[in-house]
C-alpha positions, 0 to 999 in steps of 0.5 A: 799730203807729203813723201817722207823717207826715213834718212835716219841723219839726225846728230846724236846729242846727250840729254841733260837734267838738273836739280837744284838744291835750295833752303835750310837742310837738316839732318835725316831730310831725303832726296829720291831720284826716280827711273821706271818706279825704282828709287835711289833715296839719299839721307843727309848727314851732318853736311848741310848746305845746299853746296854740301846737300849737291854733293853728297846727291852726285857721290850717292848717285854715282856711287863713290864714296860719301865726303859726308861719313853720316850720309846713307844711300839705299841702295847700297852702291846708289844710282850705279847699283841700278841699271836703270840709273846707271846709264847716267852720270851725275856732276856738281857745281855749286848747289845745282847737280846735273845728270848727264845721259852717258850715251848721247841720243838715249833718253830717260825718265828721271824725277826728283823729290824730297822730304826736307821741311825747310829744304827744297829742290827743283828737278829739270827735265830736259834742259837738254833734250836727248834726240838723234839719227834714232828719233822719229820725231827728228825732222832732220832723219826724214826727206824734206826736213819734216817729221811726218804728219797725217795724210803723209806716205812713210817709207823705210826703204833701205839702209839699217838706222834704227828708229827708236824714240820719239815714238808717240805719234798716236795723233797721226794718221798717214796716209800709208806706211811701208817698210821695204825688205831693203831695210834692216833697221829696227823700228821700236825697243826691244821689251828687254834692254841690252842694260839687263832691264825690262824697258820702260821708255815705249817700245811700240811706234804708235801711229796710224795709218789706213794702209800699212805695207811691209816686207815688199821686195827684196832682201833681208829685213828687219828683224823688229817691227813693232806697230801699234794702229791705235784706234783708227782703221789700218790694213796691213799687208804682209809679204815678209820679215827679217829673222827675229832680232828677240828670242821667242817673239815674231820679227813684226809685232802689232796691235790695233783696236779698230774694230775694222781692222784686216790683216793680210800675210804671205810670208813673214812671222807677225805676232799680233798682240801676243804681249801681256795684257795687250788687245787687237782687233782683227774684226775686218779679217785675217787672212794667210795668202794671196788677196784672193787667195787662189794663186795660193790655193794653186801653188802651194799657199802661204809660208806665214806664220802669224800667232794672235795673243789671248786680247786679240777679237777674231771674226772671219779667218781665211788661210790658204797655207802657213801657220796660225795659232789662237787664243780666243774665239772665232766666228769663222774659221777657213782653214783651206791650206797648213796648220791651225792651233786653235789653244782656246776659244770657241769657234762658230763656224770652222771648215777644214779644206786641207792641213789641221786644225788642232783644238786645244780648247774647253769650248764648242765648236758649232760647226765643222765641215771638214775635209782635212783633219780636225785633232782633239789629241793635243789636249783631253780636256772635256769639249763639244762639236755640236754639228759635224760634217765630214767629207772624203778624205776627212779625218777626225782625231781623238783618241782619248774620247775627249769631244761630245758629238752632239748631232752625231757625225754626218758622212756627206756623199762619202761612206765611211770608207772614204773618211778617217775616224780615231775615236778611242776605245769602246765607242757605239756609232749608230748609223741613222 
């Protein structure tokens, strides 16, 4: 087990690859260049040598003007029409055509192929491999010249280089995680590229580790975090972000499948699997506030907010402040401090100390105990609260008569006098 402290001191150097053009071509053969499923198709013309091929691929890919006046590129414009392709820039000699990335320590995806019957080419990735000072997997960006393996304790604890490539380290286990609030780089891409094109390298650094630590201390923060646990056991402990760096999504972003997995937030925005298509499991608990959650309770609860994605498998949530928003069901739901956006899902069991749970779903909720406030107004949508329980200073919101109370609601220890009742218009209570 090791120490390593992200530097970030790696030299950038631009990725380079080749295509070879070989054989006998004729008129009509192709050649596609591929970036993230979007093509750049040259068609040749008259121009047939593998010299001649060479040339009219780089002109097409940069977009010049063709020397062979019976080629053709779609798109129109070649490789510069597209963003994709535009952050790279063809050369020649010979028969070989080299593609050079045009800012040094980004790398792409590109693969080459062709329909020529007696013509071929050979496409090379990587004959030089793009890697710099925002590449995890660079020894030179980390303490002891050595990219972190499993057993390892990571830290970013100060400074604001970026940690963006070179993400895929699933087949690790660290030992721990943590990211100091003194560091304001980013760790992972952004889902839009600055380019204008939705990202198609990874965006998520995947890596496990048992304990994931981030925000402690202070400062300012980062404003992207995007963690993906995988599917090995991780408690995370959240005690604050940077502000956001991506318009509508939360500063720390993350997802993990492990069925034991727990989460822990004071301060800070954390998203958890709120991206298309995306899963989490938080099996092991969410909580919003103190470990104990008393010195929450005693002074003033947690400023978290933490929204959970439609993919995200909840147990038993506890939260003692902040503000939360769900979209699945619930086993149980401890609501002792803020506001709780329930959008849909059912809910076993739910007991509302203090805030509001506003339930927007179509589905039942078995048990509610509450002493705070429970809220149907957001949505009239049919749905069932199957036993209600209500203590003093209880409040029950639903004004257009939305809920189907089917064991009545129970006064516990109170009368009515005590608690607050919106039920709508031309309701009957019939006391038991």
């Amino acid at each position: 087990m090791a120490t390593r402290r992200w530097l970030g001191h790696a030299a950038d150097i631009k990725q380079v690859d080749t295509l070879a053009v070989a054989g006998t071509w004729v008129t009509g053969d192709t050649i596609t260049l591929r970036i993230d499923n979007i093509d750049v198709v040259v068609t040749i013309g008259s121009l047939v040598t593998t010299g001649q091929v060479a040339t009219t691929i780089k002109q097409a890919f940069n977009g010049e003007t063709l020397t062979d006046t019976t080629a053709s590129v779609v798109p129109t414009g070649g490789g510069a029409a597209i963003p994709q392709h535009n952050e790279i820039t063809a050369s020649v000699a010979s028969s070989t055509v080299t593609f050079t990335a045009d800012t040094a320590g980004v790398p792409f995806t590109m693969t080459g192929s062709e329909t020529a019957v007696a013509g071929s080419i050979t496409y090379t990735a990587d004959v030089t491999a793009a890697t710099g000072k925002n590449f995890w997997s660079n020894a030179d960006n980390w303490s002891g010249n050595a990219v972190p393996v499993s057993t390892d304790d990571v830290y970013f604890e100060e400074g604001a280089i970026d940690c963006l490539y070179g993400l895929g380290q699933s087949a690790v286990t660290l030992t721990s995680l943590n990211v100091h609030k003194r560091y304001t780089g980013k760790i992972g891409l952004p889902n839009r590229n600055a380019n204008g094109y939705s990202e198609y390298r990874a965006t998520y650094l995947a890596v496990s580790a048992t304990t994931v630590t981030l925000g402690n201390g202070s400062g300012n923060g980062s404003g992207r975090i995007k963690l993906d646990t995988g599917i090995n056991v991780a408690t995370l402990f959240v005690f604050g972000t940077g502000a956001t760096a991506e318009a509508g999504l939360e500063p720390l972003l993350w997802k993990g499948t492990h069925a034991s997995n727990a989460v822990n937030i004071s301060y800070g925005s954390l998203g958890i699997a709120v991206l298309p298509g995306e899963t989490a499991n938080v099996s092991g608990g969410l909580r919003l506030g103190s470990t104990t959650g008393v010195t929450q309770r005693l002074f003033g609860g947690s400023s978290g907010t933490v929204r959970c994605g439609s993919g995200v498998t909840l147990a038993t949530i506890t939260k003692d402040g902040g503000t939360l928003e769900t979209d699945s069901n619930i086993t149980t739901l401890n609501n002792y401090g803020g506001d709780t956006v329930a959008k849909s899902g059912n809910i076993t069991t739910v007991t509302i100390g203090a805030g509001t749970l506003f339930y927007l779903g179509v589905g039942t909720i078995t048990t509610a105990n509450i002493s705070g406030m429970i809220d149907f107004s957001r949505d009239e949508r049919a749905r069932t609260l199957t036993t209600t329980n209500l203590y003093r200073g209880g409040t029950i919101n639903d004004p257009a008569k939305s809920v189907t109370f089917t064991n009545g609601i129970v006064l516990q220890q109170f009368q009515v006098a005590y608690v607050n009742l919106i039920l709508g218009p031309n309701r009957t209570l019939t006391p038991a």
